[in-house]
N, C-alpha and C positions, 0 to 999 in steps of 0.2 A: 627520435620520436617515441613518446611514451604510450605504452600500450594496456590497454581496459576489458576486462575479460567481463562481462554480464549475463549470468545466467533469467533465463525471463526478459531478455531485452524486446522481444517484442509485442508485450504486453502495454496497459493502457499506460504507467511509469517508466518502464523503460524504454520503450519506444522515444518518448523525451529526454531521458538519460543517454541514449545513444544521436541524437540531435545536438543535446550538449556536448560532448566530447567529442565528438566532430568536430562542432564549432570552434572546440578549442585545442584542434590539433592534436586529437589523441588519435592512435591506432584503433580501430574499437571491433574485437569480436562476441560475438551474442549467441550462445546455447538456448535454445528454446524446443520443444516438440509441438507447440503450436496448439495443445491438447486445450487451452481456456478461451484460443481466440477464433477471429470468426475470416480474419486474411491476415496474410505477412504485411506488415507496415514498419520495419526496419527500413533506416537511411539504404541506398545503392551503394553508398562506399560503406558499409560494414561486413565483415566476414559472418558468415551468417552459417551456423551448424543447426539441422534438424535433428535435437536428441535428448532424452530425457534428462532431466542434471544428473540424476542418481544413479545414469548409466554412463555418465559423461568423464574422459580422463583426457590429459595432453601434455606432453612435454614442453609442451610452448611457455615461454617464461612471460609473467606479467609485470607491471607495476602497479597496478588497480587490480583486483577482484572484488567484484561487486556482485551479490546473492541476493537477487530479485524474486528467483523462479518461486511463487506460491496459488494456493486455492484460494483467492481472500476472500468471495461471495459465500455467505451461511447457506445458500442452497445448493450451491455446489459441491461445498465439503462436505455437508451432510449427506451429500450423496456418493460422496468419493473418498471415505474416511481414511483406505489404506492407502491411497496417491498420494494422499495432503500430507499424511505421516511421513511419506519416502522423499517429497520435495527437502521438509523441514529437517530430515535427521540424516539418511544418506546422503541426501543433495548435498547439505552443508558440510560435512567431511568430507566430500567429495573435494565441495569449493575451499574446504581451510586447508586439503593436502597441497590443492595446486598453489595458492596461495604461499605456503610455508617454503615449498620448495624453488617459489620464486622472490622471498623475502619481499613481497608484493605485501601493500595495503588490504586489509581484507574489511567491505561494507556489510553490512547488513541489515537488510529491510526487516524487524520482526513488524511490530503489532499492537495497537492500543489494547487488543485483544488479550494480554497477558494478564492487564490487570482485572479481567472477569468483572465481578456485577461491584463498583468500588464502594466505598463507604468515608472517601476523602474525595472533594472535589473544589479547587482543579484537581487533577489526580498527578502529585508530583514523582519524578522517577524513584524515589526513595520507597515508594510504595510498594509491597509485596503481592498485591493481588489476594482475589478471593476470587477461585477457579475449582468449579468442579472437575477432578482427572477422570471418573468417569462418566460425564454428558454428553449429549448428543454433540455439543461444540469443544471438546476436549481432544479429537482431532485435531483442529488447528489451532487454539489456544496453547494446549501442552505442550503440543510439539512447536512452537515455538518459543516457549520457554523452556523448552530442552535447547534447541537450538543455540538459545543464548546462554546456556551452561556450560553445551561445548566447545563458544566460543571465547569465551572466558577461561575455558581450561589451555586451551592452544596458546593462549597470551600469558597465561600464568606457567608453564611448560615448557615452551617456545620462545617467548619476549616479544610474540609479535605483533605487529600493530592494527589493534582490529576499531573496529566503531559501531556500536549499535542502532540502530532508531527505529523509533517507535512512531510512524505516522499516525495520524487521525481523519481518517472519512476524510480522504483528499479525492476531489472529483473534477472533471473538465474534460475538453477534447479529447478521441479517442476512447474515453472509455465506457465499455459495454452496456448496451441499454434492453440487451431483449435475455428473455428466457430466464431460470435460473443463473445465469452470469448478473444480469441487471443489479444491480445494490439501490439503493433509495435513490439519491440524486436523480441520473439518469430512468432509471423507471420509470417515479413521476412525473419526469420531464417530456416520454416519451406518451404515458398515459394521455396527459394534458395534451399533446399536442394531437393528440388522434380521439381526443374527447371521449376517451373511454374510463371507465372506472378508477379511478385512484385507491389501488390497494395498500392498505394499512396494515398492520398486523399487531393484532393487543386493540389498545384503548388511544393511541397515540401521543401518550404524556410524557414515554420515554424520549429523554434527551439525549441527541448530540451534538459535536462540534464538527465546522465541514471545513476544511482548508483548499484552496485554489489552487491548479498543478503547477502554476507557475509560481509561487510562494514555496509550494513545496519543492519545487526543481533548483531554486535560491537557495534554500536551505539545505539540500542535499550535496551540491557540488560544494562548497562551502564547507562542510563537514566531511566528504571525503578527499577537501583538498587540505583545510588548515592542522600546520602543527599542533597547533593547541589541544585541537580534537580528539587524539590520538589516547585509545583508551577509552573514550566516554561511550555511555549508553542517554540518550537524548530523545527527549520527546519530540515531535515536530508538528504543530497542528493550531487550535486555534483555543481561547479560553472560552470564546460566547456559544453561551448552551444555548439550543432553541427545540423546540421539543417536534415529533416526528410531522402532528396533527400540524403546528403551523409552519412547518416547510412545507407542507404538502399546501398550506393555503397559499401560502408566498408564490411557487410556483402556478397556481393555478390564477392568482390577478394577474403574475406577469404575462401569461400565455394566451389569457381573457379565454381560455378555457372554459367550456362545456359541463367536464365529467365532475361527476357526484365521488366522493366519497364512498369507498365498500373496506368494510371492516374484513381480515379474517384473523383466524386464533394465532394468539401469541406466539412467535417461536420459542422454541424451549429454551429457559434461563437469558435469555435476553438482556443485558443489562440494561436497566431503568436508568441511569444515568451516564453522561460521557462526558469529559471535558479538558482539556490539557492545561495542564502548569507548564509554561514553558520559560520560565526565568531563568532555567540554566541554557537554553539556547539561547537566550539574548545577550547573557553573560560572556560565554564560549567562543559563541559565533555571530552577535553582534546584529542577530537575525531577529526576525519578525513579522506575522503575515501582512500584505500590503493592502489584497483584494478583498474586499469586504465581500458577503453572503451575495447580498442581492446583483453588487457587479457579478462574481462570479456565475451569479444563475444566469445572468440575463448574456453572457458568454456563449454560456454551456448552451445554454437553449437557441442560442441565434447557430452554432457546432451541428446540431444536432436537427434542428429545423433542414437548413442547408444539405445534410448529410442524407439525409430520407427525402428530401424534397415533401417536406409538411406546412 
């Protein structure tokens, strides 16, 4: 039996990464300290460790390492600048030692977030980014573009076989609708459905692109199953921009929602634009998202109604 080590597995993707490899017969153990979620939602049969990644070590040999564990919400990191740092930089040496030691596959989840506020769109991986290293979002921007230099270095060092990707605003079941954890999707989904204010932030012209967990959970196992893969850094996400003002509408016809519209101030450097080239994952992996926007919301929101009783 092949065995899959997941750090963040019980977060809003990996909790579905570890459903998949279940489902297909893998051993699967999951490091998590639990510090972004709100209960344990790993499968019953996974080995389950409560502990920080960046404190985490094991002798146990794998054939997967997958490095999930991060801060992904802007209001969280900005409030936890030196966590997000230690996820992205210890955690991940952490996860390529175990990795190396066990001639294991090594995943990694960075971030559309690399390429900062773009000036190419779709935004293809060839792209370097334009990333302030000292803004308020340079906690987890940079350090995951460290991340992806250290793992580049172990494979250039080492020979060994790593993969990068780079999701984009992937939302669905499971994942967090309250507090600063909330991200767009889910927030407005929750606002709307308790007809309270739908908050904005800026002017709402900024675009992005949203991908559906289970498009993204296709494209994942896919990528950290096929030879081809081996080496790449790959976008995963969607190319249709829609801007933040009419998601926020979209979601409010679907819900026949109440709530008004409440503006507040921009967050700092925000990217105005978002959208993924994703031609070399079509090419690679043969992949491509299936769920369209509005199925996906009308998903999430039937998830999420169910899940509060709204």
């Amino acid at each position: 039996m092949q065995k899959i080590l997941i750090s963040g597995g019980n977060g809003f993707l990996g909790s579905h990464l570890c459903d998949k490899a279940i489902n297909e017969g893998l051993s699967v153990t999951v490091v998590d300290d639990l510090s972004t979620s709100k209960e344990k939602q790993v499968p019953k049969d996974t080995h389950f460790i409560k502990k920080p990644v960046e404190k985490f070590d094991t002798k146990e040999k794998f054939d997967f390492v997958v490095h999930l564990a991060a801060r992904p919400s802007p209001d969280d990191y900005t409030r936890n600048p030196l966590a997000t740092i230690d996820s992205n930089d210890v955690g991940t040496r952490n996860m390529l030692e175990i990795a190396h030691r066990s001639n294991a596959t090594f995943f990694y989840t960075s971030t559309s977030e690399v390429y900062g506020d773009p000036d190419v769109l779709p935004i293809p991986e060839t792209y370097f980014g334009y990333v302030n290293p000292n803004g308020a979002r340079s906690c987890y921007d940079e350090s995951k573009r460290f991340s992806e230099a250290l793992i580049k270095a172990y494979e250039r060092q080492y020979g060994m076989d790593v993969r990068i990707e780079r999701p984009f605003n992937v939302y669905g079941p499971r994942i967090r609708e309250d507090g600063f954890y909330g991200r767009v999707i889910p927030r407005f989904i929750d606002q709307a459905l308790r007809n309270k204010p739908i908050t904005v932030y800026g002017d709402g012209k900024q675009t992005r692109s949203y991908l559906y967990f289970a498009d993204w959970l296709e494209a994942t196992w896919k990528f950290l199953k096929d030879p081809k893969a081996k080496g790449a850094v790959l976008n995963i996400g969607s190319n249709a921009e829609i801007s933040v003002m009419s998601l926020a509408e979209k979601i409010l016809n679907i819900t026949k929602s109440r709530s008004r519209i409440a503006y507040l101030p921009p967050r700092e450097e925000d990217p105005k634009r978002r959208a993924a080239d994703i031609s070399l994952a079509r090419k690679i992996l043969e992949w491509e998202p299936e769920v369209g926007l509005e199925e996906g919301l009308v998903k999430t929101i039937w998830w999420l109604r169910e899940k509060n009783r709204l």
